[in-house]
N, CA, C and O atoms as a printed pandas DataFrame, in Angstrom:
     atom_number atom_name residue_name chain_id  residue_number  x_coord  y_coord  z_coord
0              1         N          UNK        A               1    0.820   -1.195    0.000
1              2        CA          UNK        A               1    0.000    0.000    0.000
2              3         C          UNK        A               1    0.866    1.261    0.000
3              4         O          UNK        A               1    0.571    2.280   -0.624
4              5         N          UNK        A               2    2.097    1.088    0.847
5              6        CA          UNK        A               2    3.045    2.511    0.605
6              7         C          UNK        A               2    3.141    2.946   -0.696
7              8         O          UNK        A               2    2.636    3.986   -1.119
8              9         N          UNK        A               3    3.973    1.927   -1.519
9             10        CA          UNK        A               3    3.808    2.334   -3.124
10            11         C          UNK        A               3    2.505    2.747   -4.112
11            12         O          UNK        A               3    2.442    3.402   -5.152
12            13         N          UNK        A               4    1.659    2.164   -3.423
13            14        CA          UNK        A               4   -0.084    2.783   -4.085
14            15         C          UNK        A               4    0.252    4.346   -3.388
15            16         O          UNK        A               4    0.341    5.312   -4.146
16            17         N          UNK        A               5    0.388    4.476   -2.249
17            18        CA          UNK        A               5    0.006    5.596   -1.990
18            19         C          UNK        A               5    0.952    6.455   -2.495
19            20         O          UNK        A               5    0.447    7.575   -2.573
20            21         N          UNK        A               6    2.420    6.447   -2.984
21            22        CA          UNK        A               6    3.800    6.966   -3.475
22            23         C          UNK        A               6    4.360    7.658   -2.046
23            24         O          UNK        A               6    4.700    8.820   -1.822
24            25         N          UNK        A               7    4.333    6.902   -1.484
25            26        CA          UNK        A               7    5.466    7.065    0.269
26            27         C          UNK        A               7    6.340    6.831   -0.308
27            28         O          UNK        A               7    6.205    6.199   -1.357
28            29         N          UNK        A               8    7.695    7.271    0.166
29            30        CA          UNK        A               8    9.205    7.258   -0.090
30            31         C          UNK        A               8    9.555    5.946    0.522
31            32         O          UNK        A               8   10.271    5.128   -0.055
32            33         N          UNK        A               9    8.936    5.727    1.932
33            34        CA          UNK        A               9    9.271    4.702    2.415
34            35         C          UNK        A               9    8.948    3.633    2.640
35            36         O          UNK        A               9    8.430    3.673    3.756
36            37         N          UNK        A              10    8.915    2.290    2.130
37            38        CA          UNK        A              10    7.972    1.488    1.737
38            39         C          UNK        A              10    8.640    0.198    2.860
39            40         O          UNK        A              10    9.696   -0.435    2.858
40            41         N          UNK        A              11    7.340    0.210    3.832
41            42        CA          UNK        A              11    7.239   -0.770    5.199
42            43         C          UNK        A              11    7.396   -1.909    4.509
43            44         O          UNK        A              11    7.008   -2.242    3.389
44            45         N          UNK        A              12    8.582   -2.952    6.078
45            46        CA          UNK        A              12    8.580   -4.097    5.336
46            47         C          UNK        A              12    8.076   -5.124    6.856
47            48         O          UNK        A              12    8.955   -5.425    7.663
48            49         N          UNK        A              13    6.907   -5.484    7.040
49            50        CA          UNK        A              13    6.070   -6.488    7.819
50            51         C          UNK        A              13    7.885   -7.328    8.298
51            52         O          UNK        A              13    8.911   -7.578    7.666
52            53         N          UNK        A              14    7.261   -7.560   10.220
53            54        CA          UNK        A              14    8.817   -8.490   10.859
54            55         C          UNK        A              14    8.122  -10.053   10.004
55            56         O          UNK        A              14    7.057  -10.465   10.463
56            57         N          UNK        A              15    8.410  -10.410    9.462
57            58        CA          UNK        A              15    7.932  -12.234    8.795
58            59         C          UNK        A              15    9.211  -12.545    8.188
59            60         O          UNK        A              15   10.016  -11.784    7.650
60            61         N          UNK        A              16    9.254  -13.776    8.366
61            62        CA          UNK        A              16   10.102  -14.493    7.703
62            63         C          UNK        A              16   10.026  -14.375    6.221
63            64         O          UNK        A              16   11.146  -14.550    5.742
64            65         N          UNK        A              17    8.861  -14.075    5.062
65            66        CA          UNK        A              17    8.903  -14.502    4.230
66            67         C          UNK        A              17    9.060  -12.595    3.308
67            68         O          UNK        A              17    8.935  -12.399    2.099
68            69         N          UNK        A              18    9.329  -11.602    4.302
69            70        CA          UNK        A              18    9.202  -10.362    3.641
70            71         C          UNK        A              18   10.871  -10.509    4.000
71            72         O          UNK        A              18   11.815  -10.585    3.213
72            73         N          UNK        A              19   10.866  -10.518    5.299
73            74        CA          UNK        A              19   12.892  -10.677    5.270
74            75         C          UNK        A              19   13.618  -11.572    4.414
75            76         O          UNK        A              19   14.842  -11.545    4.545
76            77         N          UNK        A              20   13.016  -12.547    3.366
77            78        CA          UNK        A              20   14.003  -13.738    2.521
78            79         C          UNK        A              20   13.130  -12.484    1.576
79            80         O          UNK        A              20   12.483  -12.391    2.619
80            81         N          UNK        A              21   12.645  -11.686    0.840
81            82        CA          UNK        A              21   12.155  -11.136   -0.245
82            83         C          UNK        A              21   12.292  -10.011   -0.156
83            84         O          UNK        A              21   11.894   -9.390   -1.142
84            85         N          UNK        A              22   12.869   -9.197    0.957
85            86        CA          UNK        A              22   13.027   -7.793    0.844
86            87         C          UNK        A              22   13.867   -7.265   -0.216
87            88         O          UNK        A              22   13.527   -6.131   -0.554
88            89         N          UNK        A              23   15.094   -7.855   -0.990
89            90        CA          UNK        A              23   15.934   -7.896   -1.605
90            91         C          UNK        A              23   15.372   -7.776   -3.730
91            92         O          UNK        A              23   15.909   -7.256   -4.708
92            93         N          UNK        A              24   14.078   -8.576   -3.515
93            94        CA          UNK        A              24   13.240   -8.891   -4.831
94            95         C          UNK        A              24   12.094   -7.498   -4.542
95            96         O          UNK        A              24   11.492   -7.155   -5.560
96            97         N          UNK        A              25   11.765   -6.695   -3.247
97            98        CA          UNK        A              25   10.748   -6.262   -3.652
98            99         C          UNK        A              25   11.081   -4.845   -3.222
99           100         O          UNK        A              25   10.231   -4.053   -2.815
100          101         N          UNK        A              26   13.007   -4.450   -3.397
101          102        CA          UNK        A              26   13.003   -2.986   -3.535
102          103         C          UNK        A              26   13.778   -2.953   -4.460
103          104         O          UNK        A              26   13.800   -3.927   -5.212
104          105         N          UNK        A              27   14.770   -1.693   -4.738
105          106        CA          UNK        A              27   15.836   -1.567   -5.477
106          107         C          UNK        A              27   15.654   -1.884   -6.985
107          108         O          UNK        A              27   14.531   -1.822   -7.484
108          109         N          UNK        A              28   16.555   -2.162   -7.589
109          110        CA          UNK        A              28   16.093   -2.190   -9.332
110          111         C          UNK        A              28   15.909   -3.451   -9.430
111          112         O          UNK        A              28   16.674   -4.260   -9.955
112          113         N          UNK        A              29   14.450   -3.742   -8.711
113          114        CA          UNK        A              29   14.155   -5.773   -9.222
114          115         C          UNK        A              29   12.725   -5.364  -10.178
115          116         O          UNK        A              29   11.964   -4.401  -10.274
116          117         N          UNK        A              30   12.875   -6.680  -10.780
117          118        CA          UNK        A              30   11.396   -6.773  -11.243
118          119         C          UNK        A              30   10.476   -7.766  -10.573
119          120         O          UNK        A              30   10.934   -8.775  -10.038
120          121         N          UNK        A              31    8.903   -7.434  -10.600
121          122        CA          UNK        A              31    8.648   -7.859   -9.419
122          123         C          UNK        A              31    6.972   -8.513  -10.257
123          124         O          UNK        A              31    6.162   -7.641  -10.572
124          125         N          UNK        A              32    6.648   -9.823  -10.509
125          126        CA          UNK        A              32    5.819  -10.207  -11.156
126          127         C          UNK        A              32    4.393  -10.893   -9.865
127          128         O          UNK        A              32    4.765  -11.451   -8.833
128          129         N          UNK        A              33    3.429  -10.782  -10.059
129          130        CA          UNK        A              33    2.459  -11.563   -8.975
130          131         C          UNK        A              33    1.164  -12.166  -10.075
131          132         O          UNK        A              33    0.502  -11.674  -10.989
132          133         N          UNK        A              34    1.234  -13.206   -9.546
133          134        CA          UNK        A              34    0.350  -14.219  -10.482
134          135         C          UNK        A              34   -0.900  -14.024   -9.631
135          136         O          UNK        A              34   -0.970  -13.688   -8.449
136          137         N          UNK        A              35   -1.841  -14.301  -10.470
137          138        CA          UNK        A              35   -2.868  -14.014  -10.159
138          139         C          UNK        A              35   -3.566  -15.212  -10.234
139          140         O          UNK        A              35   -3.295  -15.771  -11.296
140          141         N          UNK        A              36   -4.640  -16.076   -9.303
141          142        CA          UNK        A              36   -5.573  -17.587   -9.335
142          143         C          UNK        A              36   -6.790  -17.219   -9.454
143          144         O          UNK        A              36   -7.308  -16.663   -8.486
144          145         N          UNK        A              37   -7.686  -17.467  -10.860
145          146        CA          UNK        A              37   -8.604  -17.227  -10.837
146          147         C          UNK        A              37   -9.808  -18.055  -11.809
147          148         O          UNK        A              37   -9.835  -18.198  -13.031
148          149         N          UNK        A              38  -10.763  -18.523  -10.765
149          150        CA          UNK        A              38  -11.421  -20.039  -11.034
150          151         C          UNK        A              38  -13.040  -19.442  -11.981
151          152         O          UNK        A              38  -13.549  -18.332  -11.826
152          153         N          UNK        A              39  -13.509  -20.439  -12.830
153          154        CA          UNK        A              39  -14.703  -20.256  -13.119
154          155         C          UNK        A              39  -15.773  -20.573  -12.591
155          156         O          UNK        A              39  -16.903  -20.211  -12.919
156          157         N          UNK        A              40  -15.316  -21.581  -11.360
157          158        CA          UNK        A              40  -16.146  -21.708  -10.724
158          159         C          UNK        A              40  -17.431  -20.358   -9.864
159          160         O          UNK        A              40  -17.246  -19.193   -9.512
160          161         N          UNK        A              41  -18.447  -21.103   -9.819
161          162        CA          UNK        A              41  -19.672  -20.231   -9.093
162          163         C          UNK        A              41  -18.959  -19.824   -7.435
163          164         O          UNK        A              41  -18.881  -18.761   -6.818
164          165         N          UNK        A              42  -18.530  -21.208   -7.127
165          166        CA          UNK        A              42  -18.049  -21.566   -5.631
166          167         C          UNK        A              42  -17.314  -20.533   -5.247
167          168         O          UNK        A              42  -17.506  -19.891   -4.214
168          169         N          UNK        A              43  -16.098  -20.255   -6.387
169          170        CA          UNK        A              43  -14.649  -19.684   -6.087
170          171         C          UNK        A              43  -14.915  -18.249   -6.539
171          172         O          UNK        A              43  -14.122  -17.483   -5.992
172          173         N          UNK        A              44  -15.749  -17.652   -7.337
173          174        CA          UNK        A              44  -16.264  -16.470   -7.432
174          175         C          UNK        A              44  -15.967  -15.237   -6.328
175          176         O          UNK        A              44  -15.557  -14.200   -6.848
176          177         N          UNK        A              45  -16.065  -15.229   -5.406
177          178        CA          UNK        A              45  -15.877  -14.321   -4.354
178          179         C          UNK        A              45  -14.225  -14.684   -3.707
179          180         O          UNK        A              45  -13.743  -14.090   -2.743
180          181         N          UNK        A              46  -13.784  -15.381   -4.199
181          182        CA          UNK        A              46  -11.811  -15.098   -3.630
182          183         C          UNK        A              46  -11.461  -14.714   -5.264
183          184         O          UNK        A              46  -10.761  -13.742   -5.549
184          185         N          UNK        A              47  -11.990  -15.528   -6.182
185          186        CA          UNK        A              47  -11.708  -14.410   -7.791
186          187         C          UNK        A              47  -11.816  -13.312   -7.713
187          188         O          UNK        A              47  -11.033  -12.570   -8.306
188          189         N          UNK        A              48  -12.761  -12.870   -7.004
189          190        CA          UNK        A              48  -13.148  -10.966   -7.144
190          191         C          UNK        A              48  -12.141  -10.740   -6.522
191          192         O          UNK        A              48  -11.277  -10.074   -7.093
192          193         N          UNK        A              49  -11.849  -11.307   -4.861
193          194        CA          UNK        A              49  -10.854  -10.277   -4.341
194          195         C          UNK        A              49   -9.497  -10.679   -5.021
195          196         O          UNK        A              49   -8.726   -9.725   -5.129
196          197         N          UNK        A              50   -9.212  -11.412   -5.318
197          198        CA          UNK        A              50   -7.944  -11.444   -6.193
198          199         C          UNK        A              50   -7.539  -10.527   -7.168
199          200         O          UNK        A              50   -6.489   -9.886   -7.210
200          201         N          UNK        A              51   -8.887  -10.534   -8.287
201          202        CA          UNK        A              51   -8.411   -9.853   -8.865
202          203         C          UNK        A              51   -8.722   -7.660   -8.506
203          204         O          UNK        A              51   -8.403   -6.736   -9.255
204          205         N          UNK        A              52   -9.298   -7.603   -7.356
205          206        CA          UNK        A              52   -9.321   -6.584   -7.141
206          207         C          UNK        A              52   -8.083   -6.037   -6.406
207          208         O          UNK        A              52   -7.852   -4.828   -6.364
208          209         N          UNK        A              53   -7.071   -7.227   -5.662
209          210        CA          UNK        A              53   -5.651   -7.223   -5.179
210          211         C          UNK        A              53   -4.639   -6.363   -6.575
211          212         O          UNK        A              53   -4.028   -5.296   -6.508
212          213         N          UNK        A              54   -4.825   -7.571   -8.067
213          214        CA          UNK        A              54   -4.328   -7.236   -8.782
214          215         C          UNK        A              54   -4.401   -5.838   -9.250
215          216         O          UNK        A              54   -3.444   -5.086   -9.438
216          217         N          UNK        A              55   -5.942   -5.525   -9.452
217          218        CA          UNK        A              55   -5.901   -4.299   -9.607
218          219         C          UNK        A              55   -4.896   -2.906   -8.748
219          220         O          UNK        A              55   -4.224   -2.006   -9.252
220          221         N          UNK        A              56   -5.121   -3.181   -7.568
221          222        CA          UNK        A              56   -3.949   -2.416   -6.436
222          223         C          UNK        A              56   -2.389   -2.271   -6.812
223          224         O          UNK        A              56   -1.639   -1.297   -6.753
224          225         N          UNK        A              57   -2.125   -3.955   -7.327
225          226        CA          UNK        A              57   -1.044   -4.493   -7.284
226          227         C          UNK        A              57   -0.345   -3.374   -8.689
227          228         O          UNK        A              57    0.668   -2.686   -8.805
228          229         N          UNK        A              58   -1.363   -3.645   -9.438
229          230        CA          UNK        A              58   -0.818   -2.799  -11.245
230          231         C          UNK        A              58   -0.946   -1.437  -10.801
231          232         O          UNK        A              58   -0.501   -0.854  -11.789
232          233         N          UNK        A              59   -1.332   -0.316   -9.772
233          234        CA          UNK        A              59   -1.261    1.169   -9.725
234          235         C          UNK        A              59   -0.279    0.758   -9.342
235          236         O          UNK        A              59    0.407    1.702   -9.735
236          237         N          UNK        A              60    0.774   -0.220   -8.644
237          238        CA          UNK        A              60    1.701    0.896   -8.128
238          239         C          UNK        A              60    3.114    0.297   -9.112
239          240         O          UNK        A              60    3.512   -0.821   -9.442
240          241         N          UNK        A              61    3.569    1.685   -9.341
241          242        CA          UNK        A              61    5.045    1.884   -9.922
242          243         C          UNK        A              61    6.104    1.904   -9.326
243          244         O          UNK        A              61    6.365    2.682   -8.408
244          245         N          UNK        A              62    7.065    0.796   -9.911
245          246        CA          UNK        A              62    8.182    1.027   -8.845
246          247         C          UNK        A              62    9.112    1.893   -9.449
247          248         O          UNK        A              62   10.129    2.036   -8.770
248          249         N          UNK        A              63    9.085    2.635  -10.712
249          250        CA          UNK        A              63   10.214    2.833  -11.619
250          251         C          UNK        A              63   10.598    1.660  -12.247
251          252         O          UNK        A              63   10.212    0.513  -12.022
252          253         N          UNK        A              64   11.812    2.276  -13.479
253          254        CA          UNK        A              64   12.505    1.957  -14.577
254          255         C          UNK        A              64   13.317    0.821  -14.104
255          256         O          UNK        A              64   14.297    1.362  -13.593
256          257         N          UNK        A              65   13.506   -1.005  -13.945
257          258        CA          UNK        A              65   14.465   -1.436  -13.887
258          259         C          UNK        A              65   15.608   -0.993  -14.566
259          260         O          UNK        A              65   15.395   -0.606  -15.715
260          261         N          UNK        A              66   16.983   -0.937  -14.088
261          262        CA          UNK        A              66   18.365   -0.408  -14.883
262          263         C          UNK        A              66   19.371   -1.592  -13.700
263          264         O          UNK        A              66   19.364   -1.820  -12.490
264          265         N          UNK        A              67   20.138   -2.090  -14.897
265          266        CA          UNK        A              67   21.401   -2.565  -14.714
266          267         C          UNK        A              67   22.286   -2.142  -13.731
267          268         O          UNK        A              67   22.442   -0.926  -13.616
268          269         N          UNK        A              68   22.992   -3.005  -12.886
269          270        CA          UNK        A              68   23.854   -1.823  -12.082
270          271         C          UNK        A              68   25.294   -1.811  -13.150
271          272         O          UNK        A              68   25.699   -2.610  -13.995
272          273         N          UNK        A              69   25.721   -0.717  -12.726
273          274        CA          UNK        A              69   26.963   -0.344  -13.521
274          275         C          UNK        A              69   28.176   -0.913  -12.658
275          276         O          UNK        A              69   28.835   -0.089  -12.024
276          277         N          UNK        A              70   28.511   -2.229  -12.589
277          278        CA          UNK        A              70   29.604   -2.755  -12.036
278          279         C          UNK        A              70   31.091   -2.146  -12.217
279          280         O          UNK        A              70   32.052   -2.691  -11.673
């Protein structure tokens, strides 16, 4: 949500699984999120919020990936 909102500083949750990914989800990475989404009648309502996640997920910009200059 920091990056939806364009905060400079973008919070990283204490979890194990944001500390092994902090590395993929700042700096010049590219950063892809798949999206699960069923035809089912059943699964209909975690489809919506999924893809209303995605929607969130595509406003925010991280900038231009660039190479580092070794």
């Amino acid at each position: 949500m920091a990056l939806g909102n364009t905060q400079a500083h973008v919070p990283f949750r204490d979890s194990k699984l944001t500390h092994l990914l902090h590395h993929s989800l700042d700096g010049n990475s590219k950063t892809l999120m798949p999206v699960n989404v069923t035809p089912s009648e059943n699964g209909a309502g975690e489809t919506l919020n999924s893809l209303r996640l995605a929607v969130q997920v595509d406003r925010c910009h991280m900038g231009t990936a660039t190479k580092p200059t070794w």
